[in-house]
Structure formats: structure tokens, C-alpha cells
N, C-alpha and C positions, 0 to 999 in steps of 0.2 A: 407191677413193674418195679426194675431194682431202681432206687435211687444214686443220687453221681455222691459223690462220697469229697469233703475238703479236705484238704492236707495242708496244714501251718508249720513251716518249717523258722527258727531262726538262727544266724551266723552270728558271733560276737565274734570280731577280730580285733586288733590293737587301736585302730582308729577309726572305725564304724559300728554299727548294730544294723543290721538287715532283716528284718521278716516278711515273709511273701506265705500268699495263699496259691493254691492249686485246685482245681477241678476235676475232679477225676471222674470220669463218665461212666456210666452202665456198660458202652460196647469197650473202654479199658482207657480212650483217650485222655491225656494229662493237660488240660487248661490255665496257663497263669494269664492272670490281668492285674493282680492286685499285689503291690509290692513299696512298702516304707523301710526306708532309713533314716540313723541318726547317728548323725558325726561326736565324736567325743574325744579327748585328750588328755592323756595318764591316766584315766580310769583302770586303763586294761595296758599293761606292762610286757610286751613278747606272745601274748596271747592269753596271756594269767589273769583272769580280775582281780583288781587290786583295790577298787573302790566299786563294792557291793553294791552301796544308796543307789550312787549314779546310776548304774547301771540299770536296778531294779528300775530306778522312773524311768531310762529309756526305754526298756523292753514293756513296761507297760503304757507309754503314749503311741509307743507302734502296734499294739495290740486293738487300743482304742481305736487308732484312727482305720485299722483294717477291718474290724468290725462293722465302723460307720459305712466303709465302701460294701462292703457283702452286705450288709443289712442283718445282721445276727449276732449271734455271741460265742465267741473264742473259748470252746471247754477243754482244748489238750493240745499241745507244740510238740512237736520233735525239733531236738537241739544238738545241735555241730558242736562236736569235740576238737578242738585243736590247740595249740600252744609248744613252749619253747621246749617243755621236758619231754613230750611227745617222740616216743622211737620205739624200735621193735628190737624182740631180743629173740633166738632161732634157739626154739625145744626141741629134744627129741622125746617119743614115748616109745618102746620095745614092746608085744604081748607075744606071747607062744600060743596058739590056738589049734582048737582039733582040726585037723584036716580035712575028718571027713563031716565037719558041715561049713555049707558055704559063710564067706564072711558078709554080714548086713551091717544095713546103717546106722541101726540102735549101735552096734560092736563099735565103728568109726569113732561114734558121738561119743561112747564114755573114754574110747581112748583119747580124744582129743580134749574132754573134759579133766583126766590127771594131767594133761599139760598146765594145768593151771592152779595143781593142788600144792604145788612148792611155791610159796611166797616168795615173791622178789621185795628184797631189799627197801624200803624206802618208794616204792612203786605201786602202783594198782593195775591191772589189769584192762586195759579196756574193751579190747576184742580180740579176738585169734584168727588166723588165715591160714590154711593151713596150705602147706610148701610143696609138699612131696609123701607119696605114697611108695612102698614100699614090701611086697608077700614076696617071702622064702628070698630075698635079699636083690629083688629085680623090682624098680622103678615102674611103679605104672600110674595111668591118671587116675583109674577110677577100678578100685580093691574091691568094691560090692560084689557078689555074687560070682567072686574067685575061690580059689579053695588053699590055702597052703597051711605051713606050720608055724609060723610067726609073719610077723605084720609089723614095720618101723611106720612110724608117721610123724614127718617132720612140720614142725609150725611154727608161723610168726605170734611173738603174743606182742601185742602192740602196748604198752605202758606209756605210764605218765607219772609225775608228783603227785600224790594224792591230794595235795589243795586247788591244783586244777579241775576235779570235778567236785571239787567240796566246795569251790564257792561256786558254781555251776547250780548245785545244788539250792545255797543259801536265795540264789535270785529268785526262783521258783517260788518263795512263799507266798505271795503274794492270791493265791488260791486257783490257780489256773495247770495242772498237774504236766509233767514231761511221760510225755507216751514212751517215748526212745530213745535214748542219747548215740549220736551218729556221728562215728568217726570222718571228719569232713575230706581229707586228702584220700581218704579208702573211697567214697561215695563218689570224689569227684572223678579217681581213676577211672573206679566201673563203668560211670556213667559217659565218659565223654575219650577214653582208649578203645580202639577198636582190637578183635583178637589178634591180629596180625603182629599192631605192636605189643603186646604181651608176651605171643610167643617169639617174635624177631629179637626180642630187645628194648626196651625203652627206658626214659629219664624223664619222671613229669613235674617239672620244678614249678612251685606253688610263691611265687615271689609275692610277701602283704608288706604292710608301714614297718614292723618291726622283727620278723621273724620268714623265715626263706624252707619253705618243704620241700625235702626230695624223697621221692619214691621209683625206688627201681622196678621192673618186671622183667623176667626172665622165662622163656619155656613156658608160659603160659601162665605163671604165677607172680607176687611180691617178693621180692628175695631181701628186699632192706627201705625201711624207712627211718627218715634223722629230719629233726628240727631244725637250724641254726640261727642264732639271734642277731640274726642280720637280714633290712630288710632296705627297704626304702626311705623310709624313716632317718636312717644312720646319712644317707648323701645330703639330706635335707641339713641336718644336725650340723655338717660339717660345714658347709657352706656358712650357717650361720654364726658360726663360731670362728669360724678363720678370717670372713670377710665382717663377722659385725651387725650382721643384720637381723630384726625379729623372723620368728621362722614363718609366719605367714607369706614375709618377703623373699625368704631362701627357697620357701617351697615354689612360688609362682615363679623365680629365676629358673628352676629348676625344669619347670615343664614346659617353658618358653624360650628354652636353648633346642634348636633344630638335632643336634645331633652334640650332645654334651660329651660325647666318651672317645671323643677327637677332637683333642682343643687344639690340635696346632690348625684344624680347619675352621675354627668359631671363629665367626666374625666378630673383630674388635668394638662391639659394640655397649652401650649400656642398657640396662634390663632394671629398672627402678632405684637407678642412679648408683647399679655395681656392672661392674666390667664384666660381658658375659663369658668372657676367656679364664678369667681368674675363676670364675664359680665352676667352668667348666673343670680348671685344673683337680679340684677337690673331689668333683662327682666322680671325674674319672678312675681317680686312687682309689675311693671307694669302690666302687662299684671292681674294681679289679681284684681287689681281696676277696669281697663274694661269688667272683666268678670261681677263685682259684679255693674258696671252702666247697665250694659245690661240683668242682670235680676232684677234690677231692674223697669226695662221697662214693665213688667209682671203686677207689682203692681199695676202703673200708668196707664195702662190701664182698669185696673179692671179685671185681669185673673189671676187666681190661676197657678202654675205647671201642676196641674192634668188635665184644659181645654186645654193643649199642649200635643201633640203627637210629633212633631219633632219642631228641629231645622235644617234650611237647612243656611252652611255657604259658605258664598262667598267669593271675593274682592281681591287683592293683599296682604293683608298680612295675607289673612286666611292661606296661608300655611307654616302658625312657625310650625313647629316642637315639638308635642305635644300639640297643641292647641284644636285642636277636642276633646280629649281623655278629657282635663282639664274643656272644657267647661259644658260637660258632665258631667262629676263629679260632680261640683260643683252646675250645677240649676237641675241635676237627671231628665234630658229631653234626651234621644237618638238626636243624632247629626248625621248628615252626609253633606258630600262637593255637593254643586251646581254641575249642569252639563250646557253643552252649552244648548242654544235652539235646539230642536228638530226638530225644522220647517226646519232648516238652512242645507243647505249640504257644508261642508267648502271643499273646492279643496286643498287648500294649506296646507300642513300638517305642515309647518313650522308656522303660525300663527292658527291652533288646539290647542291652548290653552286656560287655565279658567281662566286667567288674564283678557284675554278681553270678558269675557262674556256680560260686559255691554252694548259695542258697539254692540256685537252682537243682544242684544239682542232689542236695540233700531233701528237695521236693520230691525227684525221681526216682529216689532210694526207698522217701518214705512211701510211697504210691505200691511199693512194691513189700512192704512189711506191714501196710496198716492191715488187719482181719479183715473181711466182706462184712458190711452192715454197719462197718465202724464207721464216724466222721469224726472231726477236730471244728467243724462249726454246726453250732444251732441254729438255723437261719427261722428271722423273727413270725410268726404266721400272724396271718392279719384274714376275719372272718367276714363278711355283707352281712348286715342284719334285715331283717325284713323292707320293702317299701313302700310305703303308705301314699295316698292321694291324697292329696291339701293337708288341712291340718290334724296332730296327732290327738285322739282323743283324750281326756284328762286321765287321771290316775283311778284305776276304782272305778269308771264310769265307761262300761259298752257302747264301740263305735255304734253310731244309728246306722241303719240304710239308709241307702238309696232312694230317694223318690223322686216323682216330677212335681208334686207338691212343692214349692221354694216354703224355707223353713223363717221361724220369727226372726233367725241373726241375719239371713239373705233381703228382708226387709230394707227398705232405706228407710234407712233413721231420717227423726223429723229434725226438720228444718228452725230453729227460734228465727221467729219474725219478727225484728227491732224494729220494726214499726208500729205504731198503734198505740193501747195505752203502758209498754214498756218503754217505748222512747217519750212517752211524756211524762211516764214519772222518774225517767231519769232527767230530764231537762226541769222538772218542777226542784230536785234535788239539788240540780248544780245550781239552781238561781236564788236556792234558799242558803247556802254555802255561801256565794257570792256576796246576799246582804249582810250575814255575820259581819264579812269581812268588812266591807263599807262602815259597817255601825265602830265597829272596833278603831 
């Protein structure tokens, strides 16, 4: 019988570390129950790690303690790529091919493989997607098993700064090996965009503490993905620095204003002895600048408004208070919130939430890349040894049988009887003790 297979995924974003396990069953079902985080602060700079140590001992107390809940041992992770330098740049490749044999998916693979043979600039590489196919100069989705005389194949190559997966890398040493590195705003699209919005149109704004994803799809593909270093993070900042206050106290103002991004409607109240109008005035500015870099994103890609049907919003701090409503408004595209992955059945109702959809959904990515027979946990086996009746016989020495005989240890031991002549030569003792003492 096949065994269910684990999958360890972990997220590093600017002010979290998340690792979750997954179950993945013989008939294909995805199980999570077990899932740790750990908060952090400047470790991790827009998405960059920026203090390794830290970080290494967070990723390894969330390792421990998920181990402890499975009862085993954690041998390989797949790790979410994300951060500020994160964006795609659009290749093209041209080949001429015989006509008369059909084009296959080896031919695809290497052409989509020189997409990747011109070094970018200061950049690495991190995945490809590819955009658009193209035989004898007509667009189609899928070139396999067509026949023409050339073949364009347009693709996204998704980059980064190469110190984003170098220190990626650096946390790993600790002896626990990365199965995959998994671009997180790619996995969450797959995972949780249905076809409809891919091919209608869509905007799936990734909003975390320090850094804002946007990803477009068009026609059924990725047409542009950009990072900007602007997150939640930034409103929190501003507050604290305009009104004065430590940022734990700007942050709590923050999520305890009903609707911050309308201050002429905030109640003139106080929010840990600051006016929650004036905190609201600063969330507002902010957050209006990020609204106005993120359609600007539309531009730069070459999409009007009207080629967007939705926006689908995510991330930790998609949920201000009035931010849907605002975003909306403002780029006149219908909005609605992320949902978990579908694939996923969470058991634990305490971590059911959209905060971590990322992980989750870098779980259901991985369920779908890990080999058959593979796992990412050793779970501990524990054997019964034999069970013996009464007690174990010595070392070196054959249990007896059985009998109805009762044996010498079964015997009741004998009784001393302090009576008789034991308790008179103890009393002859004590009274000859007693005259010492007298004479002395």
C-alpha cells in the first residue's frame, strides 16, 4: 500500500517566518493541521534577509517544534521566494524548424531553455512562464504536435538580485537540505485564481509589512509581475513618527481605527492617548500613494482598466479597514479578498486563516512537484517487544516452566519469633547496659 507523503513548506517575509506541514494522502488529498510562526523585526528588510543568525534560529525553532507536533524528523523544506528586486522581464526566442516533423515538447523545452542563456545584468534567474506560443507567425496555446516552419515563443523570466537567494541559501546550513525554491506570488496565483480570471483579466495584489506584489494575467497567462517597497509596514512608520509614538503603539492605533482611509468619518476619539483622526490623517496619505504605485502597474505593463475584470487582494495587511472599498474606487476595477487554496483541507481551525495563505499555498504547489515515494518527514517508529508473565528471568539464565508444584521463592518465608529465648537475651543485654550506667 502507497504511503501519504509530508510536505514542509516555509515563507520568510519582512515580519514573520511561517512553516507548515502538509499530508498528502495515497488517494492525492492535501491535509494541513500543523503550522508555526515567528515574528521578527529588521531581520528581513522588503523581503531580503538581512540578518542571517536570526533568522537561521527562527527557521530552526519552527522546524523543532513541528517535528515535536508530527512526532519525527524534518529531512527537506521547500522555500518561497519573494522580495523587493522580484520582477519579470518578457524574452523572446525565434527557431526555423522542418516542417515536415511535428513540433514536440523536448523542441518547446530547449527553446524555452535559451531563453535563459543571455545573462541579465545584475539578476538571476528564478523561474520562466512562458506567455505565448507562436508557428508560422499565428498565436496558439499549445505548438505540440503542429507542424510549421518556425516557432516564436514568448516568456516571462521572473528575476531577482542575486543576494536574495544567496542568503536564502546561507539559512539552509544548518543541515536540513531545500528540496525546491518556489516562487511565492507564482504559487499563490496558480493556486488560489481560478481560469476564468486568467483568461478575463486579472490584478492579484500581494499586500505584506514591507513590500506590495502585483501580478497581472491576461488571456490565460502572466503578462507582468513588479515588487514595490511599499507595504504596511510604511502606514505603521508614519504614524509613529508624525504623532511620536513607539511603533507597537502606532501599530495597534492602526488596526483599531474602524475605517482609517476616511478620516473626515473617524471618530474624534483617543486610541492609547493619540487622536484616532490624526493617526487616521497619515494612514490615509499612505496608503494613497500605494494605491496610486499599484495602478500604476497597469500602465507598465501595457493594460488599460477596461483589459481587468478583477482585482483579487491578499497579504497581511490587505486587511485595513477600508482598503478594498478604496482600492476600488480609486482604479474603478471590482476587488475582492483572496481565499485559501482549494486543494487544501485545513484541520486546524485555529490556523484557518488568510494571513497565511502563502504558505499554504506554497504547500499545494509543493504536493504537486514533490516525486512519488518522496516525503520531507521521517516519522519516529516505535516497536512492542516481547510480553512476559510476572517477572523477567535473569540474564544468562532460562525462563523455568510452568508447574503446579509452587516453587522455594513461592514459599512463605519464615516468620522470626521475638519471643522466647531471643527476647530474653535481648532484655538480659539491655539490663546489663543499664548497670554500666548505674555504676558509672
Amino acid at each position: 500500500m502507497e504511503k501519504n507523503q509530508y510536505i514542509v513548506a516555509l515563507e520568510i517575509g519582512s515580519s514573520k517566518i511561517v512553516g507548515a506541514i502538509a499530508e498528502k494522502t495515497s488517494s492525492g488529498f492535501l491535509n494541513v493541521k500543523y503550522l508555526q510562526e515567528e515574528k521578527h523585526l529588521n531581520s528581513v528588510r522588503y523581503g531580503i534577509v538581512q540578518n542571517v543568525e536570526n533568522i537561521k534560529s527562527g527557521i530552526n525553532r519552527i522546524l523543532k517544534n513541528l517535528e515535536s507536533m508530527v512526532d519525527g524528523r524534518v529531512t527537506q523544506v521547500y522555500l518561497g521566494v519573494s522580495g523587493r528586486s522580484l520582477h519579470s522581464i518578457v524574452s523572446e526566442v525565434n527557431r526555423s524548424v522542418g516542417s515536415t516533423e511535428p513540433i514536440t515538447r523536448e523542441l518547446i523545452d530547449r527553446i524555452i531553455h535559451e531563453a535563459t542563456s543571455t545573462p541579465i545584468r545584475n539578476h538571476d534567474t528564478v523561474d520562466i512562464v512562458p506567455r505565448a506560443y507562436y508557428v508560422d507567425k499565428v498565436e496558439t496555446t499549445n505548438p505540440v504536435g503542429q507542424f510549421g516552419s518556425s516557432i516564436k515563443i514568448k516568456v516571462n523570466l521572473v528575476v531577482a538580485k542575486p543576494a536574495l537567494k544567496l542568503n536564502l541559501n546561507r539559512l539552509m546550513t544548518f543541515g536540513i537540505p531545500v528540496k525546491d525554491y518556489i516562487v511565492t506570488p507564482l504559487a499563490v496565483a496558480e493556486q488560489i485564481l481560478s481560469d476564468s480570471d486568467r483568461e478575463l483579466g486579472c490584478m492579484l495584489v500581494d499586500m505584506g509589512a514591507e513590500t506590495t506584489t502585483v501580478s497581472i494575467y491576461k488571456n490565460g497567462s502572466l503578462i507582468f509581475l513588479n515588487t514595490l517597497p511599499l507595504g504596511g509596514r510604511n502606514l505603521t512608520l508614519d504614524v509613529m513618527t508624525g504623532l511620536k509614538v513607539l511603533e507597537e503603539t502606532a501599530e495597534n492605533i492602526k488596526k483599531n481605527i474602524n475605517n482609517p482611509l476616511d478620516p473626515s468619518n473617524v471618530s474624534d476619539v483617543r486610541i492609547d492617548k493619540v487622536n484616532a483622526r490624526d493617526a487616521s490623517n497619515y494612514i490615509a496619505a499612505r496608503t494613497g500613494e500605494i494605491i496610486a504605485n499599484i495602478n500604476q502597474q497597469l500602465a507598465d505593463a501595457g493594460v488599460t482598466a477596461d483589459g481587468i475584470q478583477s482585482i483579487i487582494l491578499i497579504g497581511g495587511s490587505a486587511h485595513l479597514g477600508g482598503l478594498q472599498q478604496k482600492l476600488e474606487e480609486t482604479i474603478k476595477i471590482k476587488v475582492r479578498m483572496g481565499q485559501n487554496p482549494p486543494t487544501l483541507n485545513i484541520l486546524n481551525s485555529e490556523i484557518n486563516r488568510m494571513e497565511y495563505i502563502e504558505v499554504f499555498s506554497l504547500l499545494a504547489k509543493a504536493a504537486d512537484l514533490i516525486p512519488a515515494g518522496e516525503t520531507c518527514v521521517e516519522l519516529n517508529k516505535y516497536e512492542n517487544g516481547p510480553t512476559f508473565e510476572g517477572t523477567l528471568p535473569r540474564q544468562n539464565e532460562p525462563a523455568r516452566p510452568k508447574t503446579d508444584k509452587p516453587k522455594e521463592k513461592d514459599k512463605p518465608k519464615k516468620q522470626w519469633n521475638w519471643g522466647g529465648k531471643w527476647a530474653d537475651k535481648l532484655k538480659s543485654l539491655m539490663s546489663e547496659d543499664d548497670e554500666t550506667d548505674e555504676d558509672q
